[in-house]
C-alpha positions as CSV (number, residue, x, y, z in Angstrom):
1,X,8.5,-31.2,-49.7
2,X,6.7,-28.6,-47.9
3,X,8.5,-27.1,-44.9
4,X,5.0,-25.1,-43.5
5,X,7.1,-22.3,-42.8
6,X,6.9,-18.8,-44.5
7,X,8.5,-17.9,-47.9
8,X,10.2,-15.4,-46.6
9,X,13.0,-16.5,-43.6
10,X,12.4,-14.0,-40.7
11,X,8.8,-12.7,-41.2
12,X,6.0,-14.0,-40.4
13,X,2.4,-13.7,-41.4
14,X,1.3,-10.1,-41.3
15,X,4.2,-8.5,-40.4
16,X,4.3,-4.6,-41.5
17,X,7.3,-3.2,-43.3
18,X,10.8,-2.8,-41.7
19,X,11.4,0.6,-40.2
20,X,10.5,2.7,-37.2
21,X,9.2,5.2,-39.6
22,X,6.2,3.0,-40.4
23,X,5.5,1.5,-37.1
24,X,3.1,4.9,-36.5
25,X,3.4,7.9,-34.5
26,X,5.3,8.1,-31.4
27,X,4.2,10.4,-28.4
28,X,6.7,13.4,-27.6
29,X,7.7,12.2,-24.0
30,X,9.6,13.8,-20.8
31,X,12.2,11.5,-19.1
32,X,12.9,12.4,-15.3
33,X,15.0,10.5,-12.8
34,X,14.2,9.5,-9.6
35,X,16.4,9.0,-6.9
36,X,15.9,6.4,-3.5
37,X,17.8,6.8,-0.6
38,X,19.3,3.7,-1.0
39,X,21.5,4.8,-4.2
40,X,19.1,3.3,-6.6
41,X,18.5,5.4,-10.0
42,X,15.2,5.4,-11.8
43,X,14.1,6.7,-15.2
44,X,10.5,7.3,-16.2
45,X,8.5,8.5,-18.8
46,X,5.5,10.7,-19.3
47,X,4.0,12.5,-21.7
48,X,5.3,15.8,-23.1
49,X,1.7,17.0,-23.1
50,X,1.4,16.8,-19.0
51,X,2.4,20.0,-16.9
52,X,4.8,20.0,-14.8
53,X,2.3,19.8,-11.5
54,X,0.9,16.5,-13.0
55,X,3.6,14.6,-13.1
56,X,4.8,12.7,-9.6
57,X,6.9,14.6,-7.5
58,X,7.4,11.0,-5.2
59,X,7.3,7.5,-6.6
60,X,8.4,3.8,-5.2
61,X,11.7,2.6,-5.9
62,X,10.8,-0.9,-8.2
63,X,14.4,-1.9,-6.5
64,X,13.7,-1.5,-2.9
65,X,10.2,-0.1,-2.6
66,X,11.5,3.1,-1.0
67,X,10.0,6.8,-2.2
68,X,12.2,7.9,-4.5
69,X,12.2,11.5,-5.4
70,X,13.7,13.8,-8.5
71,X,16.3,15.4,-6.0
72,X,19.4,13.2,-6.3
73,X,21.1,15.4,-3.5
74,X,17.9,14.9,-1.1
75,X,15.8,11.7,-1.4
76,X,12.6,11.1,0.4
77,X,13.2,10.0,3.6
78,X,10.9,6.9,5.0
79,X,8.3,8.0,7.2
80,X,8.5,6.1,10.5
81,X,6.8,2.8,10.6
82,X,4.3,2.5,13.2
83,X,4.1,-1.0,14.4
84,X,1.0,-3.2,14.7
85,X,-1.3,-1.9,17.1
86,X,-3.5,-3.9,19.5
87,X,-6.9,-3.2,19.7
88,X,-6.4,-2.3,23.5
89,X,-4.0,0.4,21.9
90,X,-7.1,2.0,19.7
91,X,-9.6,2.0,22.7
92,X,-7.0,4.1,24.5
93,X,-7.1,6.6,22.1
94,X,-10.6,7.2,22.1
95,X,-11.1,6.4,25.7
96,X,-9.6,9.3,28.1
97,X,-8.5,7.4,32.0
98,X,-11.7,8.9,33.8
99,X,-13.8,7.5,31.3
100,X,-11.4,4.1,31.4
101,X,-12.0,3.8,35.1
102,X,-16.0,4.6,34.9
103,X,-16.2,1.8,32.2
104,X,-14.2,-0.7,34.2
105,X,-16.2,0.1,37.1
106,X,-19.6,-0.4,35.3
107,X,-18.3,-4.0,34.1
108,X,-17.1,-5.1,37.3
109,X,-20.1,-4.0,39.2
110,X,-21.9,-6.1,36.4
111,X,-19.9,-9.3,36.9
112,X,-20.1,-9.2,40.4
113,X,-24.3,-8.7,40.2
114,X,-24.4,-12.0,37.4
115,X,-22.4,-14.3,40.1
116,X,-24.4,-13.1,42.9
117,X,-28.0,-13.8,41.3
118,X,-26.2,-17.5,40.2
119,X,-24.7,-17.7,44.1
120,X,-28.6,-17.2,45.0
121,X,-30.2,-19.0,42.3
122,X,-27.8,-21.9,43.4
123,X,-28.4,-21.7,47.2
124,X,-32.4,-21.9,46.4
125,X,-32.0,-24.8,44.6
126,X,-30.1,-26.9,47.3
127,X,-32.3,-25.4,49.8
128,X,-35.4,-26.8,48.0
């Protein structure tokens, strides 16, 4: 009875021989630690080939999403959140209050020359 498995228990069909030694070349690497200011230690690696301006002085924690930094003594701070701003909030910063009052001024004037053409345009018609 054929059990469709492989003749040899534990391999499998194209495996390579046992041994780290014949699994190929492995890459010199450079460990550093990075540090959150939550407490939360981090270990990545890059290659041994990189200088030392290449590889990131700031990453994200993957525990808390913080920037986590290679000074255990000193981790990055957060920089302040700004909250959501309104779009009133954006036209303020481009708009100064002298050129805020002129606008207002133009659109009132505006609104108040559309009803009084519709105030006339309405007393013609009953007048008719």
């Amino acid at each position: 009875m054929s059990s469709g498995g492989s003749a040899i228990r534990g391999s499998r069909v194209g495996a390579g021989p046992m041994g780290e030694s014949d699994r190929g070349f492995k890459a010199e690497r450079v460990y550093r630690d990075y540090f959150c200011s939550n407490g939360h230690e981090t270990n990545k690696q890059f290659s041994a080939h990189l200088e030392a301006e290449e590889i990131m002085a700031e990453i994200d924690c993957p525990n808390c999403g913080l920037p986590a930094g290679l000074d255990k003594n000193n981790p990055p701070v957060v920089a302040k959140h700004e909250p959501y701003k309104t779009h009133l909030a954006y036209v303020k910063e481009r708009r100064t209050d002298v050129e805020a009052v002129e606008l207002l001024d133009e659109a009132v004037a505006a609104v108040r020359d559309r009803r009084i053409k519709a105030a006339e345009a309405e007393a013609a018609k009953l007048n008719r």
